[in-house]
C-alpha positions, 0 to 999 in steps of 0.5 A, spaced: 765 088 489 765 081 489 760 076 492 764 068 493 759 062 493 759 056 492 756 055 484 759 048 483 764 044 484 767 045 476 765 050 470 760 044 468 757 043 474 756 050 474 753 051 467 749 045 470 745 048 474 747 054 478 744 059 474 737 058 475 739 056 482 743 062 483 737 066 480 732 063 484 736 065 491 736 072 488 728 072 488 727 069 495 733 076 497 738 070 499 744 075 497 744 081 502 748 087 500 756 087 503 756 093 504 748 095 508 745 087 509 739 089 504 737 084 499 739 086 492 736 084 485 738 081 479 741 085 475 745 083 469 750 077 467 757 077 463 761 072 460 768 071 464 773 067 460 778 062 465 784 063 460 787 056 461 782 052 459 778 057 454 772 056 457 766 061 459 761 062 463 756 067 465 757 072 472 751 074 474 750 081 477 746 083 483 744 091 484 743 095 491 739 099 490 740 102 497 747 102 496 746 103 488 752 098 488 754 092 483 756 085 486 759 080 481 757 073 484 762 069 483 763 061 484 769 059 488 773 055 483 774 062 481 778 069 484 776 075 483 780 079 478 785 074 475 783 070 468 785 064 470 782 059 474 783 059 482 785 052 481 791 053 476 794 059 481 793 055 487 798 051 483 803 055 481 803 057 489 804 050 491 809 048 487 812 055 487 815 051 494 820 046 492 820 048 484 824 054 480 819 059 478 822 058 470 820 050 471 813 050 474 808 048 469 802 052 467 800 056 461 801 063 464 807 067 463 813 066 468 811 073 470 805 071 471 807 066 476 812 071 478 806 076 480 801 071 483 806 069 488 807 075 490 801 078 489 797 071 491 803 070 497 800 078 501 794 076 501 795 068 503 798 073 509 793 076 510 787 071 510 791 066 514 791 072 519 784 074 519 781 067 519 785 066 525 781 071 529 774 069 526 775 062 528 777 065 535 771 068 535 767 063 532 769 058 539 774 054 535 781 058 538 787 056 533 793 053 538 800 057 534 803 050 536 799 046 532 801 050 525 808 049 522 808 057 519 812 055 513 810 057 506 803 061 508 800 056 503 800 050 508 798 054 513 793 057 510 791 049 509 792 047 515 788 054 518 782 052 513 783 044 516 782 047 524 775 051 521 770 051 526 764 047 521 765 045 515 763 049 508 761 046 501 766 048 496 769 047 489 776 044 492 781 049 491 783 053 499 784 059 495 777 059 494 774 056 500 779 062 505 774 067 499 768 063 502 769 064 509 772 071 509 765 073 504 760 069 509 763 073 515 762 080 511 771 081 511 771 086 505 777 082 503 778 076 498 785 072 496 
């Protein structure tokens, strides 16, 4: 499983100063089980490569031991399952709007982009529905009137602008939608 947290705002910031940070919370029990609340402790770490910019960063690992399950901590910039960064996948999605698949410019594969727009484009659908609710919930009703439902990048955009408070993040939505739905225990991410 997944944990999203904001751990920087970028790879140096993280490197930075996250990982002691991050350990310090994990011995106070800041980081509760997704699945039965209980604190979990460190467990390991590994390196995760963002293929874009060949950087690498340590992902730590906490432990359930009451769950007995693995939680990868993973910073926002990031999405979970994909080699690279949150910020050049948000990318592609935004141009995907107005350029052709064979002219938007990233490193990856156009069967790469061809996959993540589908694939990145579902679960887009998805938060923007789920959000919508949580919000509701939380006080802040979301009007249908006051979203353009164009391409569900923009309406997630707009859905995150209409949050009921503000959350630190890195920059990119697709990693600031992951922080909302993990801080309010959603078992899904983008």
């Amino acid at each position: 499983m997944t944990i999203v947290l904001f751990s920087g705002r970028n790879v140096k910031e993280y490197l930075d100063s996250s990982k002691d940070t991050i350990k310090q919370l994990i011995g106070k029990g800041a980081f509760g089980c997704e699945l039965c609340l209980e604190p979990m402790s460190y467990h390991s770490s590994y390196i995760r490569g963002i293929k874009e910019t060949k950087q690498k960063i340590p992902i730590i690992i906490v432990w359930c031991s009451r769950c007995r399950e693995w939680h990868a901590l993973l910073p926002d910039f990031l999405l979970p399952n994909k080699h690279y960064s949150g910020n050049e996948i948000e990318s592609v999605i935004i141009d995907s709007a107005s350029v052709p698949v064979s002219h938007i410019e990233t490193a990856a594969s156009e069967v790469t982009v061809r996959r993540w727009i589908n694939q990145i484009g579902e679960r887009i659908r998805q938060a923007v529905s789920i959000l919508k609710i949580l919000f509701g919930r939380k006080g802040q009703a979301i009007s249908e009137i006051q979203v353009d439902t164009g391409p569900g990048y923009n309406e997630l955009e707009q859905i995150l602008e209409m949050a009921p408070s503000a959350l630190k993040f890195s920059g990119n939505r697709l990693g600031l939608a992951n922080l909302w739905l993990g801080t309010n225990k959603i078992p899904i991410h983008i």
